[in-house]
N, C-alpha and C positions, 0 to 999 in steps of 0.2 A: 504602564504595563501593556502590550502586544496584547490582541484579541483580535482571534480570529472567530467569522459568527456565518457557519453556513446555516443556520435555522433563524427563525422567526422572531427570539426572545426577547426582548429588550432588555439592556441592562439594567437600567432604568429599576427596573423590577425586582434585580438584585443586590441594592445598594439601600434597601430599608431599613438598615441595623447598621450600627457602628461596632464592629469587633473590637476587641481589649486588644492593641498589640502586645502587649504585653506579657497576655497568659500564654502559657506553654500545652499545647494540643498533647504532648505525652506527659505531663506533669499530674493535671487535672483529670480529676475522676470523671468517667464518661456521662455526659447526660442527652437524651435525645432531644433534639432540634427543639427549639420552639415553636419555630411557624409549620414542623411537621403535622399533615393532616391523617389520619390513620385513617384503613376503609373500615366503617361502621362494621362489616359482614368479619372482616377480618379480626377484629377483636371479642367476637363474638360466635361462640362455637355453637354448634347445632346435631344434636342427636337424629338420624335417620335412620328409619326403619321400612326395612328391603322389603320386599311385596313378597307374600308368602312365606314368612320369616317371624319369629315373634323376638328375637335377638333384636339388640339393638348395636349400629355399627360404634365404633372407635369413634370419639370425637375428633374434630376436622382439626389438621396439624394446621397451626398459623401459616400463612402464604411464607414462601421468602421473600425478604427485603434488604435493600441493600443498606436501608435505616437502621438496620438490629445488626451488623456486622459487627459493628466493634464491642456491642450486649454478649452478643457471642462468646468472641475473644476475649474482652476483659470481665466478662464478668462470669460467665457460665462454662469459662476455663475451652473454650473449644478451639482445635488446632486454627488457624485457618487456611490451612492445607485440604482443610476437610469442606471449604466453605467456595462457595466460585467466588472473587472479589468482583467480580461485571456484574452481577444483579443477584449474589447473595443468596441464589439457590444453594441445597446442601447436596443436589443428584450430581458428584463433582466427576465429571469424564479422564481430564486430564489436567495437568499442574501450566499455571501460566509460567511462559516461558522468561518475561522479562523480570518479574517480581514476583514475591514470595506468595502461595495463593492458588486454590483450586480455580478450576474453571470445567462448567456446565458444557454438553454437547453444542448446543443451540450456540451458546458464546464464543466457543473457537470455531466454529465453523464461522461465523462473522469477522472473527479477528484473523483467520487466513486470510477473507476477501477483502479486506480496509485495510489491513496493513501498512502496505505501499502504495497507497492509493493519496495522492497531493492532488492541492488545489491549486489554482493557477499563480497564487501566491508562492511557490514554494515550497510552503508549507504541508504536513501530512493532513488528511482531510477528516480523521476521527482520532478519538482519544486513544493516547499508546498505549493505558488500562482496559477500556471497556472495547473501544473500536465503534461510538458511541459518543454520544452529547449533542447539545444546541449550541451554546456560546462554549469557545475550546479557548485556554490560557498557551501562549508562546511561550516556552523556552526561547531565552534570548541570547543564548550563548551563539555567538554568529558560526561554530560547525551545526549548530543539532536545529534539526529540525519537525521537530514532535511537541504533541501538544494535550491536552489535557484539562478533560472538562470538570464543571464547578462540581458536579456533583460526584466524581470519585474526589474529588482531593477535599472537599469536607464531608465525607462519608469514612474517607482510608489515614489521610492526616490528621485533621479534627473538626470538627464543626466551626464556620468561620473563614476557611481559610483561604477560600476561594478568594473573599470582601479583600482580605489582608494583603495577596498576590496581586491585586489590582490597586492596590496601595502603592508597590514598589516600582522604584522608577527600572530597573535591572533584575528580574527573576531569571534561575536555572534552574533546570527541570533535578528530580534526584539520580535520572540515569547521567547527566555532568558532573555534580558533585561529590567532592570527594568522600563524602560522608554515606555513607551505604541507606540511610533509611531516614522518614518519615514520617516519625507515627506509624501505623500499619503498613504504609507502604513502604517496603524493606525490596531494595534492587536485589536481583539472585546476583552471586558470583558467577563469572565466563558466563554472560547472561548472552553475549553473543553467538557463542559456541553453541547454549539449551535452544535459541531461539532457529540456529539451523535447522537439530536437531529433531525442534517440535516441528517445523516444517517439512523438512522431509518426511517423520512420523505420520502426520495427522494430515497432510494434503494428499487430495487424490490423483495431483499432477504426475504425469507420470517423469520428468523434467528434475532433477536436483538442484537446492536453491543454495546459493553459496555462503560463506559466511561473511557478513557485514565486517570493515575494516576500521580499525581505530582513525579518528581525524590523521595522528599522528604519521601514521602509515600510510594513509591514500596518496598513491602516486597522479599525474597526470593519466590520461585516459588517451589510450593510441588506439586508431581507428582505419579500417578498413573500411573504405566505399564503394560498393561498387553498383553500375548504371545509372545511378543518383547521388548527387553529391549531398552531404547532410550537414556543413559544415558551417553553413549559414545560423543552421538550428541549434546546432552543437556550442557555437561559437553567444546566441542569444542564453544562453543556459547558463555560462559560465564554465563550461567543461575546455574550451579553449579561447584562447585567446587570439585577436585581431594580431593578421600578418603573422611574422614566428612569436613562438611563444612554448612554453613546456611542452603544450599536447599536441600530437602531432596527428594526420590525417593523410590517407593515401588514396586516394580516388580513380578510379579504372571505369572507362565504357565499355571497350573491348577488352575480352580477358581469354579470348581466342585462345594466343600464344601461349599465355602464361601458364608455367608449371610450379611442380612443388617448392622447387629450389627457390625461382622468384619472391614466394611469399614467406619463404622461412628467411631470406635478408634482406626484405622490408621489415620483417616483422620484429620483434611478437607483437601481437595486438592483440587490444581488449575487448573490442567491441568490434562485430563482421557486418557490417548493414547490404541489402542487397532488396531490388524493388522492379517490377516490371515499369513500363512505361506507363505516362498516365493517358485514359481513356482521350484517342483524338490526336494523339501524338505517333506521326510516322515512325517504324519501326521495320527493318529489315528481316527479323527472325521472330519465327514461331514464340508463343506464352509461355510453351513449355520450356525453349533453350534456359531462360532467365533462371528459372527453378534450377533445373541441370548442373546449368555455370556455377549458380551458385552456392548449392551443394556440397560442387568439387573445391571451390575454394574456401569455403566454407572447413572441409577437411584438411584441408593444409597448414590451415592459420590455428586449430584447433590446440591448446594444450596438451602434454604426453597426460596421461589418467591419472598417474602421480601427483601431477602439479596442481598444489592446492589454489592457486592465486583463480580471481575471477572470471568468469571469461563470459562475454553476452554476445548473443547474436539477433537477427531483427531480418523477415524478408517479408515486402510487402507488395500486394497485387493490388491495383486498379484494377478489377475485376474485369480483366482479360482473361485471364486463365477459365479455360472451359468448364463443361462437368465431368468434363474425363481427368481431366488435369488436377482438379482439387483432390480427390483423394490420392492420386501419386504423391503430389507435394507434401501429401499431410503423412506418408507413408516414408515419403522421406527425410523428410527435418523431424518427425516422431512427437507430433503432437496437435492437436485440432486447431483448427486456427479461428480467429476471433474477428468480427465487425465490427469496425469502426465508422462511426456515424458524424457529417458536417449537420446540422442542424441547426435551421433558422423558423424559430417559432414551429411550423407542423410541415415545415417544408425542408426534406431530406437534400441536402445542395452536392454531396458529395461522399461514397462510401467507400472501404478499402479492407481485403480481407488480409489479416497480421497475425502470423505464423513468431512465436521469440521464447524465450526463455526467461526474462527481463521478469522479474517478480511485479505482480500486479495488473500484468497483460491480460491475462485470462480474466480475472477477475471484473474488471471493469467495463467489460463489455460482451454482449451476447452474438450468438451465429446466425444467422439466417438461412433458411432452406434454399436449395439452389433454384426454386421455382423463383422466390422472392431475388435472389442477385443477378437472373437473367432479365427480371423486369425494370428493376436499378439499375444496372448497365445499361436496358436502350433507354429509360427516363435520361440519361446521362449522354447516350448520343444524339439524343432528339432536343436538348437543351443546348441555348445559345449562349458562345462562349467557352473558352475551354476550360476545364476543370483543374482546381488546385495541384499542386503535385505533391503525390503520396508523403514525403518531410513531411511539409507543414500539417499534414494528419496527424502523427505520429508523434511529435514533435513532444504532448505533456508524457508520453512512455517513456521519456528518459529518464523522465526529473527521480526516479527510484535506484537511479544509479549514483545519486548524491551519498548514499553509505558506504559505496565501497570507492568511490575515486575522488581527486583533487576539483574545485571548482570553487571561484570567482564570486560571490556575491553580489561585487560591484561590478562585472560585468553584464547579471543577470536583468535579462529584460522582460516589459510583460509577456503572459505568453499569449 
C-alpha cells in the first residue's frame, strides 16, 4: 500500500493492533476506539458562576470530536449533514462538496487552500476529506491522484481501517469506485459539478474555477508559449510527450506581427503561458511590453463565454516589472499576483511574481510588498551567476492541471 508521509509520524506507531479482516465497519455496532484517550476536562462538566450573578450558567456542551461522529450518526440518530466530517464540529457553515457531510467555517476555508495543492510526488499534499493529516493513504488507481489520511477513514469508515488499507497490495479511493460509499463516507452524486460550484460559492477569488474532467474525457493539453518556452516542463510532467506526440505546443518570442486570426488557426488552446525575461538576461523592450503582448494574445486564444471546456493561463515576472507596472498588470489579467520563492535553507536564491487562474496558485504562496521585491531584485543582481529561468519556478503549478487534461505517468519525472 502507497503512503505518502509529509509529517513526522511513524508508522511504526500505527501497526500495534492487528484489525479482523474480516469484520465489516457497516455491519458492526459502533464502538469507540480503544487506544482513544479522552481529555479528562472534557468528560467532565463544570458549573460556572458569573461575577455578580447568583444564576448558575448551562453546563459546558462536550467539545466536538471527530471521535463521537459516527455516536452521532448511529446512534443519537443525528443527520450528518448537520455535523462537519473534518473535525466533527456541529457550527456547520456549509456542506462538503465531495462527500456527504457538513463542514465548519474554519474547515473550508482550509479545504479551498489544500485542495490543489501536490507534492512533488504527484501526488495531492492533504487529505481529500479534511485537507489535513500526518501519514496520507494513496489511491492507486494510476488516474487519481488523492489521498487520505488514517484518521478520517477509521473515524468515517470504521475503526481499523486505516491498519487494513495498508494491508492491501492495490487500494482505490471511494471517489474511483464504483460503489458510492463507505461506511459514512458516502461520495455526493455530480460531486464534480457541487465541487465547482462550492468553489466558486465559498472562495473569495475573484477568478472562476472550472469543472474537473472525467479521466475518460481528458483530452491532451494544447499550449500556447510565449517569450519562454515551457516545454521542457510540460514535457517532465507528463502532459506531453518527447518529439510529436498528442499534445501539442506553439512557442513564439516575437508576437509583434501576430494577430487575431494567427492565433484562432493555431489554436484552440488550453493553456496561454507568457513570462518576462529572467533577471540578467538582454532584452530589447520595456517590462511592461511583455504584459501588454501578452494580454493581447492572451485575448485571442481566450474561449467564446459559452464554452464550457477549460481554459488556464500563467504570466510570469522575474521581477522586472516596476512599481508602476505591477498594479497595471494586476489590473489587467484581474487578479493579485503571488510570490514564488527558490529557497535553500534561509537563503532566498531565486523569486518570481505569478499572476494565473490555475487552482492552487494563490493559495500556496504569499505577496511581498514592493519595498521587499525592490530589495530581492538587486540581491538578485548583485549575486553571481545567472538566475534560473521563471519554467523551472513554476514548474510544480501545473501538476493541478492533472484533473482536467491527458498525462503520462510514465513520462513523469522528479520534479
Amino acid at each position: 500500500m502507497a503512503l505518502s508521509s509529509p509529517g513526522t509520524l511513524s508508522l511504526g506507531s500505527l501497526d500495534g493492533s492487528d484489525p479482523d479482516p474480516a469484520g465489516s465497519p457497516e455491519e458492526e455496532p459502533w464502538q469507540p476506539p480503544c487506544e482513544i484517550i479522552l481529555d479528562s476536562e472534557a468528560e467532565c462538566g463544570m458549573d460556572i458562576i458569573l461575577v455578580g450573578s447568583s444564576e448558575l450558567s448551562p453546563p459546558n456542551s462536550p467539545v466536538p470530536s471527530r471521535d463521537l461522529i459516527a455516536h452521532e450518526v448511529k446512534v443519537n440518530q443525528r443527520d450528518i449533514e448537520d455535523l462537519c466530517i473534518c473535525c466533527g464540529s456541529f457550527q456547520v457553515h456549509t456542506q462538503h462538496p465531495l462527500f456527504e457531510g457538513g463542514m465548519c467555517a474554519p474547515c473550508k476555508d482550509k479545504f479551498l487552500d489544500c485542495l490543489f495543492l501536490y507534492d512533488d510526488d504527484g501526488y495531492q499534499s492533504f487529505c481529500s476529506v479534511c485537507c489535513a493529516g500526518e501519514t496520507l493513504l494513496i489511491c492507486e488507481d494510476p488516474d487519481c491522484t488523492r489521498c487520505y489520511c488514517f484518521e478520517c477513514m477509521d473515524t468515517l469508515v470504521g475503526p481499523g481501517t486505516s491498519g487494513r488499507v495498508q494491508a492491501m497490495s492495490n487500494w482505490v479511493c471511494c471517489l474511483c469506485l464504483p460503489l458510492p460509499h463507505s461506511g459514512l463516507l458516502q461520495r455526493r452524486p455530480k460531486w464534480r459539478g457541487r465541487l465547482k460550484a462550492f468553489y466558486d460559492r465559498e472562495s473569495e477569488r475573484p477568478l472562476e474555477m472550472f469543472k474537473t474532467v472525467p479521466v475518460w474525457k481528458r483530452q491532451p493539453v494544447r499550449v500556447l508559449s510565449l517569450f519562454g518556452d515551457i516545454k521542457k516542463e510540460l514535457t517532465s510532467l507528463g502532459f506531453l510527450e518527447p518529439g510529436s506526440g498528442p499534445g501539442r505546443l506553439k512557442h513564439l518570442d516575437d508576437v509583434t506581427d501576430v494577430v487575431r486570426r494567427d492565433v484562432e488557426d493555431w489554436g484552440p488552446f488550453d493553456l496561454v503561458y507568457g513570462c518576462t525575461p529572467r533577471l540578467g538576461q538582454a532584452c530589447g523592450r520595456p517590462p511592461g511590453w511583455y504584459v501588454f503582448q501578452f494580454h493581447r494574445l492572451l485575448q485571442y486564444a481566450r474561449p467564446r463565454p459559452s464554452c464550457p471546456r477549460p481554459f488556464f493561463w500563467m504570466f510570469v515576472d522575474s521581477l522586472l516589472l516596476g512599481k508602476d507596472d505591477l498594479p497595471v498588470a494586476t489590473r489587467f489579467l484581474e487578479t493579485e499576483p503571488v510570490t514564488i520563492q527558490d529557497v535553500c535553507g534561509r537563503t532566498v536564491r531565486d523569486a518570481v511574481n505569478v499572476w494565473s487562474n490555475i487552482p492552487a496558485v494563490q493559495s500556496r504562496h504569499s505577496a511581498l510588498v514592493p519595498q521587499e521585491l525592490s530589495l530581492r531584485a538587486r540581491d538578485r543582481q548583485s549575486a553571481r551567476g545567472p538566475a534560473a529561468g521563471p519554467a523551472r519556478m513554476v514548474k510544480s503549478c501545473f501538476l493541478p492541471l492533472r484533473e482536467y487534461f491527458k498525462y503520462s505517468a510514465e513520462l513523469t519525472s522528479s520534479l
